[in-house]
Structures are given as C-alpha cells and as structure tokens.
C-alpha positions in Angstrom: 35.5 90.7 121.3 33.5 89.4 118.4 35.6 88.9 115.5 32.7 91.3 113.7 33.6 94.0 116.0 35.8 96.6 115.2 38.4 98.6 117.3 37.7 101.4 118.9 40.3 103.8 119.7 41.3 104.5 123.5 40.4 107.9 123.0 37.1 106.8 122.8 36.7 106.1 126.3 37.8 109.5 127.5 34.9 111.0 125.1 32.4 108.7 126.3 32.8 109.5 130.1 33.4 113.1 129.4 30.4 113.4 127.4 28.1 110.3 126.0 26.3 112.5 123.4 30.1 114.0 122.3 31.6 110.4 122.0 28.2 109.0 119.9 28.5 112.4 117.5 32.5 111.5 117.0 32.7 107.5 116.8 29.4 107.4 115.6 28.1 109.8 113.3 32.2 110.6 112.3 31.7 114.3 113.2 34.5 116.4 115.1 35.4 120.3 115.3 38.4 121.7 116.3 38.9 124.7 118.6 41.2 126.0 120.3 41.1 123.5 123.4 41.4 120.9 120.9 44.4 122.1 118.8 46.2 123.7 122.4 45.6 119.7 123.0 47.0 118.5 119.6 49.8 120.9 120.8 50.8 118.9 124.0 50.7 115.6 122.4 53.2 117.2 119.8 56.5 116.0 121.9 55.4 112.4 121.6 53.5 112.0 118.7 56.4 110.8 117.2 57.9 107.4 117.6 60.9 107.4 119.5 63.1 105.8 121.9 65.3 107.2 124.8 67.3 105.3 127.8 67.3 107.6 131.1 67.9 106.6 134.8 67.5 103.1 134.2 64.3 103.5 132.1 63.8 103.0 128.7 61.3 105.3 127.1 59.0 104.4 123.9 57.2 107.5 122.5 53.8 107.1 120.4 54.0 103.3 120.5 51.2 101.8 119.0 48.6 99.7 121.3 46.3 96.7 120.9 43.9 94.4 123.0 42.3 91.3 120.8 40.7 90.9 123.9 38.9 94.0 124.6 38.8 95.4 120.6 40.9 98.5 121.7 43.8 100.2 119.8 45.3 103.0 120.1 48.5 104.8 121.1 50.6 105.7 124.0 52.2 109.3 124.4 55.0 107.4 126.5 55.8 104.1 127.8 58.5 103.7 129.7 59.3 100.2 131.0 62.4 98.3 132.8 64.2 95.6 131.8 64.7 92.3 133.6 68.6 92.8 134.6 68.8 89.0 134.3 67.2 88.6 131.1 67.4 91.3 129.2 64.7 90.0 126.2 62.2 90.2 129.1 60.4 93.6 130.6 60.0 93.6 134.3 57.9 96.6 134.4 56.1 99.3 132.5 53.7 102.5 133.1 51.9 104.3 130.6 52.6 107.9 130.5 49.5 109.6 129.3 50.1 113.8 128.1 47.3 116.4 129.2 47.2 120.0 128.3 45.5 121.4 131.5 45.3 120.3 135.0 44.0 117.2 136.6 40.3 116.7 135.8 37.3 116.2 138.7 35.8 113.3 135.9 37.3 109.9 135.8 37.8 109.9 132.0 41.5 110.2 132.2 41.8 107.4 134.6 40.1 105.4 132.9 41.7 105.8 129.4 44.9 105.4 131.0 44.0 102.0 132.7 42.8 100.9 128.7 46.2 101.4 128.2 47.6 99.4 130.8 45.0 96.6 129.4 46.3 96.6 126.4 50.3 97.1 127.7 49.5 93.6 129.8 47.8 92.0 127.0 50.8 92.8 124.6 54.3 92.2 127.1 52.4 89.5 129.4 52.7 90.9 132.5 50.6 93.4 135.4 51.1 96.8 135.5 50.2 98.8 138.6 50.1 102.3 138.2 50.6 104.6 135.1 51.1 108.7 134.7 49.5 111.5 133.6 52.0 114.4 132.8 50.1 117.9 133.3 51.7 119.9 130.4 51.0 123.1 131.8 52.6 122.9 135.1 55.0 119.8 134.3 53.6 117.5 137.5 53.6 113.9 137.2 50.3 112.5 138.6 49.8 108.5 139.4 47.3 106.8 138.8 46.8 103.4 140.5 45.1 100.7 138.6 43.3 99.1 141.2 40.5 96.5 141.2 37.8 99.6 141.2 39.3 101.4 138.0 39.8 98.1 136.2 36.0 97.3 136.2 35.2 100.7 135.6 37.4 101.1 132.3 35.7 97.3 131.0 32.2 98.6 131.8 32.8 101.8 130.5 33.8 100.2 127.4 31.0 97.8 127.3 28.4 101.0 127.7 30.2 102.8 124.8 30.0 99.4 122.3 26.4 99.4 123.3 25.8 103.1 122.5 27.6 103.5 119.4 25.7 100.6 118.0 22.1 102.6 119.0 20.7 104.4 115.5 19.6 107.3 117.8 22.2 109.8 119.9 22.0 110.6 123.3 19.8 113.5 124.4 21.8 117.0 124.2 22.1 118.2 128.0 23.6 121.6 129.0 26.1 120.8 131.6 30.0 121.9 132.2 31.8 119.9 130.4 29.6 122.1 127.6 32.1 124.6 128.2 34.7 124.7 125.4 33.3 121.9 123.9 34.4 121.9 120.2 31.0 119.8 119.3 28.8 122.3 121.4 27.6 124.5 117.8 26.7 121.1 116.3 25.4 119.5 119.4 23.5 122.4 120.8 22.4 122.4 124.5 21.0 125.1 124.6 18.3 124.7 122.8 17.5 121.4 124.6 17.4 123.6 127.5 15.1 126.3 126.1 12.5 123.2 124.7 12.8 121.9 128.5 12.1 125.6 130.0 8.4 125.3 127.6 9.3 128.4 125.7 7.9 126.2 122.8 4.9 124.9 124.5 1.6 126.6 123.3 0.4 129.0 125.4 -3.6 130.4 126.2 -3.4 134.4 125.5 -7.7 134.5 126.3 
C-alpha cells in the first residue's frame, strides 16, 4: 500500500460488490441511512460486538478482535475468530477461521466471500500463517456455512479491492442503476434508481405534438 493511502474498512468490500454506486456514496461522499435491514443487521452483530474470549471443544474464541493488513491497507474487525493452539508450543497458533455474522441467509452475490477472505488476509498477515477456510454464521436459522479460500477467491478479494481504491479516488459516482439489490437498500431515497430509469425510458426527451 502507499504509505499516503489510508485504510479502508473490510466492510467496504462487501458494499462495493454489493453495489459500486452504494459503496462510492458511503466511503466516499461519507453518506449512510439506516433502515430496518441495517439496524436488524446491527442487531446480529450485537453478540460479538464486544471483545471477548471463550475456550470451547478445543477452540479458543476471540470476539470483535480488531484486524489489520499494512500490506493490503485494510482494517477492520472480526465478529469471531476462533483459532487452535499448537499443543507443543502453546505461544504459537496452529490454526484459525474467521467467523463472519449475517442476519439473513446465504447470499447469490460473492460479497460475503469475499469480505470474509479480507479477513483471512489480514488474520495471515497478523499470526504468520495460511488459513483455509472461514465461516459465515446465518443468524436467522443458526447454519454454519464454509467458505474455502481458494486460489479463485483470493484474487477476486485483491482485485476487488484494487477496483474499490480506484473508484473511491474518482470525483464522480457511479451511475444509479435500478437492479435488486435496490431492494431494501437503506441509500436507495438518496441514490434514486428510479429516476435513472425513467431518464433512460425518454419520458424527459422532447417530444413533437404537430
């Protein structure tokens, strides 16, 4: 990273997949709206937005711990991290999985995968060691989904993040385009599809009434 650039947050990823025009209006131009799919969201994240430790089944569990890649300019923080201990060396962690909270079920876009595998970057960077797979708990229905961090995802998550540093830095948003992840959009009153759509459908374009 240049030593100009700042951090962006992991989150930051997720909008940016999700949406290009949503993640320039919030890490951009520093605008965000709650609704009630954001605050049902904030309420998931409420059992680990806490720091806090727990030992169960041979796993020790780190809630909210905070994240970091020099290397990438990423920070952040993990729901959950649970890792494994060398048992001959106990100073030294064998293994670790980000666990990443979700309100709803598992989502058809790769923006949870990838902001998952941004933490797994930054987990590596920090303990010094290659992490596999992570989790993404489904707070509704209380499944456990894996998510393998394989060759594929990895370049996605650096590109993705390269795309987003580019963007960010342009003076000029993306273009507003009406499409489904519009739906329950916090930003959509500020960001306004729809009338994007109407300008495309010529209901502005002068008309000949001879």
């Amino acid at each position: 990273m240049h030593p100009e650039a700042r951090p962006l947050p992991l989150s930051a990823l997720n909008h940016y997949l999700y949406c290009e025009r949503r993640a320039y209006l919030i890490h951009a131009e520093r605008v965000f709206v709650d609704n009630e799919h954001t605050l049902l969201g904030n309420l998931a994240h409420a059992a680990v937005d806490t720091p806090g430790y727990e030992h169960r089944a041979g796993w020790e569990l780190l809630r909210a711990l905070p994240l970091f890649s020099d290397t990438l300019g990423l920070s952040g923080k993990a729901d959950l991290v649970e890792i494994r201990r060398d048992p001959t060396d106990s100073a030294r962690i064998a293994e670790a999985r980000p666990v990443e909270y979700k309100k709803g079920p598992a989502r058809r876009w790769a923006n949870d995968h990838v902001q998952l595998c941004a933490q797994a970057l930054c987990l590596e960077e920090m303990f010094g060691l290659r992490i596999d797979a992570g989790l993404i708990f489904h707070v509704a229905s209380a499944l456990r989904t894996e998510v393998a961090f394989d060759d594929a995802l990895r370049a996605l998550t650096v590109a993705t993040l390269s795309n987003l540093r580019s963007q960010i830095s342009n003076p000029t948003a993306p273009p507003a385009q009406l499409k489904p992840q519009c739906d329950g959009c916090s930003l959509r009153g500020i960001c306004m599809p729809e009338a994007t759509t109407v300008r495309r459908a010529g209901l502005f374009e002068p008309r000949d009434y001879a």
